[in-house]
C-alpha positions as CSV (number, residue, x, y, z in Angstrom):
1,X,123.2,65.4,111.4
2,X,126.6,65.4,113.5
3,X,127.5,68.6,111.7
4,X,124.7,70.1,113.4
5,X,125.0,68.6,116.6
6,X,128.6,69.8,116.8
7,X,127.9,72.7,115.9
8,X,125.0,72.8,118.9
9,X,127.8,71.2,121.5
10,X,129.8,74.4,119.9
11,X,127.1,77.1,120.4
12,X,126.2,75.8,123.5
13,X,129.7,75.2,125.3
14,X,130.4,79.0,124.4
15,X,126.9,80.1,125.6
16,X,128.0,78.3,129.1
17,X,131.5,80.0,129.5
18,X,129.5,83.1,128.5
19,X,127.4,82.4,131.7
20,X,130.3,81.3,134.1
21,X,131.9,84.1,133.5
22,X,128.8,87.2,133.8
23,X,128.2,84.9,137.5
24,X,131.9,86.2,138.2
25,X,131.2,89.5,137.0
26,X,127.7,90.4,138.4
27,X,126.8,87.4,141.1
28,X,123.8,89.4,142.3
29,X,121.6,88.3,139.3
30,X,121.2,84.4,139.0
31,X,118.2,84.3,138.2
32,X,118.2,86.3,135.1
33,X,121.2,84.7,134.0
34,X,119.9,81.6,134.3
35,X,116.9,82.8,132.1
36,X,119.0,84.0,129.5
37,X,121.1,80.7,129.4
38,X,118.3,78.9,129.0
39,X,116.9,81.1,125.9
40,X,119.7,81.2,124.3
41,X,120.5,76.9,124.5
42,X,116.8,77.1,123.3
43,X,117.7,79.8,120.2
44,X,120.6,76.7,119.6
45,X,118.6,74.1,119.6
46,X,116.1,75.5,117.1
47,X,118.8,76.8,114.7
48,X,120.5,72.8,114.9
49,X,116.5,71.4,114.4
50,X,116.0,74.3,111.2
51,X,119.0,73.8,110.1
52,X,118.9,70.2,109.7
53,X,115.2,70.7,108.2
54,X,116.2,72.9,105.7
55,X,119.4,70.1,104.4
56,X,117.7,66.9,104.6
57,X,114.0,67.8,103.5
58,X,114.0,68.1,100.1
59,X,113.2,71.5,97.9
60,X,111.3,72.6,95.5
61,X,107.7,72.5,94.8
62,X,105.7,69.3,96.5
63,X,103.8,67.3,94.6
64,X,100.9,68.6,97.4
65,X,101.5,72.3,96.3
66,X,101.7,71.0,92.8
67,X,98.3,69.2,92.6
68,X,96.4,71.9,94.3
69,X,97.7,74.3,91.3
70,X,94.9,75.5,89.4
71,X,96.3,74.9,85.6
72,X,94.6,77.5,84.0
73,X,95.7,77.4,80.3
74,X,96.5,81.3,78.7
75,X,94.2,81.8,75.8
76,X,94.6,84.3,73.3
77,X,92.3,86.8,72.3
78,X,92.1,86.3,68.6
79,X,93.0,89.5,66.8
80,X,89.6,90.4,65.5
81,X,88.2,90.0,68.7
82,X,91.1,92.5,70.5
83,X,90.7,95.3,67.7
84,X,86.7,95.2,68.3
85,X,87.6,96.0,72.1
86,X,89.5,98.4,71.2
87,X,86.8,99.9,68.6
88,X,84.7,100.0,71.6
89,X,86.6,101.6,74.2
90,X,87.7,104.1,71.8
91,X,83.8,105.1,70.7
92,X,82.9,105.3,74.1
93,X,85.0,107.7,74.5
94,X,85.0,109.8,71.6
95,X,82.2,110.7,69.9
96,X,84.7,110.4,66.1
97,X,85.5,106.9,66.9
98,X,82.0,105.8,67.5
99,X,80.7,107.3,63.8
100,X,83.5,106.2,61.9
101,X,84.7,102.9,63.7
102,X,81.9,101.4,65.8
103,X,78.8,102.6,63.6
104,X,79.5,100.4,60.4
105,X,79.8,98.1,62.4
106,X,76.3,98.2,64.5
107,X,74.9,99.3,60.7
108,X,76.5,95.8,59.4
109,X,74.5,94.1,62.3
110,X,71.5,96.1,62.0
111,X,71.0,95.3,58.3
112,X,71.5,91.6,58.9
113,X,69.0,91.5,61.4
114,X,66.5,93.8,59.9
115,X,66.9,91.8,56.5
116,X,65.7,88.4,58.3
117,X,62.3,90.4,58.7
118,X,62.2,91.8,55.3
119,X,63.1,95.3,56.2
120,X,65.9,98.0,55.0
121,X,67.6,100.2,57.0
122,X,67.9,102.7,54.9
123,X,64.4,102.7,53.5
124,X,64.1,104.2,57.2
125,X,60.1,102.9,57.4
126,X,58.5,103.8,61.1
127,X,59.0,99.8,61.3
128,X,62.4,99.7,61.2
129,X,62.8,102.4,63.7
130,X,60.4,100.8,65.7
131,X,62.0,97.9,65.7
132,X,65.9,99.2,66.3
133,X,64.5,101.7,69.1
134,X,65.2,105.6,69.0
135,X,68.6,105.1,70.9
136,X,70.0,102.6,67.9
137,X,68.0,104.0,65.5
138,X,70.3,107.7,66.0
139,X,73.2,106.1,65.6
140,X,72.9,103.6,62.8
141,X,70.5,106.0,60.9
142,X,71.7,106.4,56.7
143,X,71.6,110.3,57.3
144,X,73.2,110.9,60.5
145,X,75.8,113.8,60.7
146,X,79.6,113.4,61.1
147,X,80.5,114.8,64.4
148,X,81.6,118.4,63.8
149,X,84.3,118.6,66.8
150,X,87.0,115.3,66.6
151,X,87.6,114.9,69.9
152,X,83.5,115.6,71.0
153,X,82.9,113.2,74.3
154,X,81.9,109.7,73.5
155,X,78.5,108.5,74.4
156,X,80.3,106.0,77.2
157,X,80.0,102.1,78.0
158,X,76.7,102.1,79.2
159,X,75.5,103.4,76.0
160,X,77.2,101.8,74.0
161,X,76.0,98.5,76.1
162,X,72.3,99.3,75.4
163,X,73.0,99.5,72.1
164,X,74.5,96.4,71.4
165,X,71.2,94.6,73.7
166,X,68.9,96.0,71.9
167,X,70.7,94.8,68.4
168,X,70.7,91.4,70.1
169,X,67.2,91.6,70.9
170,X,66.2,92.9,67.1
171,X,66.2,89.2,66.4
C-alpha cells in the first residue's frame, strides 16, 4: 500500500511542476490547465486504487465463477455408434454408400421386425411391402440393382430419415 501511495505522491508531484511550469509558459489559459491537472491527478489516483486491486485481491478463478460452472462431463461416442454416423452421412450422399453400407443394415432391421409378425422379406408378399412402405420397400428390396454410376447422388438426410421412421414404426 505505501508503494503505491509513493508512487501517487510521485506521479502527482511531477504532474504539479508540469502545471507550474505551462502557467509560466502560456498564463493565458488557467482554466484548461487547471482541467488538465485535475484529469490527470484523477488518471493517478485510479492507476494507485487498480494497482493496489490487482496486488492484494487474490487471482485465479473464484469459488463464485467456479460454482456457476456448468460441469458437463465429455462422453464418448462409442465406436459403433460413430462409424454408423458416418455410414449415414456417407449414403446420403452417394447413392454407392447407401446400397452397399447403409442397406444391410436397414435389411438387418427390416427382417427383425418383419419376423416379429411372421413375415420374410424376401418372400416379398404385398404384406410385407405394405407393411415397410414403397419408399423402404425400394431400398431394402432382395432384387434391387447395384447403382450403375459409383459416385450417382445420394438420396440425402431427409430420406434417409423417413426411412429409418418408418422402420421404427414397422413394429
Amino acid at each position: 500500500m505505501t508503494r503505491v501511495v509513493l508512487g501517487w505522491l510521485g506521479g502527482a508531484f511531477l504532474a504539479t511542476i508540469a502545471l507550474l511550469v505551462v502557467r509560466r509558459v502560456l498564463p493565458a489559459h488557467r482554466e484548461l490547465e487547471l482541467d488538465v491537472y485535475a484529469l490527470v491527478l484523477g488518471a493517478l489516483a485510479l492507476l494507485g486504487l487498480v494497482s493496489w486491486l490487482r496486488r492484494d485481491i487474490p487471482r485465479g478463478e473464484s469459488l463464485l465463477q467456479r460454482a456457476l460452472e456448468r460441469h458437463e462431463e465429455q462422453v464418448e461416442t462409442p465406436p459403433e455408434l460413430a462409424r454408423m454416423e458416418r455410414v449415414v452421412v456417407m449414403s446420403a450422399a452417394q447413392e454407392f454408400d447407401l446400397h452397399y453400407r447403409l442397406r444391410p443394415v436397414l435389411r438387418e432391421i427390416a427382417l427383425a421386425r418383419l419376423a416379429e409378425r411372421g413375415l420374410q422379406l424376401d418372400g416379398g408378399s404385398p404384406a410385407v411391402r405394405e407393411q415397410l412402405g414403397p419408399e423402404l420397400w425400394e431400398v431394402v428390396r432382395p432384387e434391387r440393382p447395384a447403382p450403375e454410376n459409383r459416385h450417382q447422388r445420394g438420396v440425402g438426410l431427409a430420406r434417409i430419415e423417413r426411412l429409418v421412421a418408418r422402420l421404427e414404426g414397422s413394429r
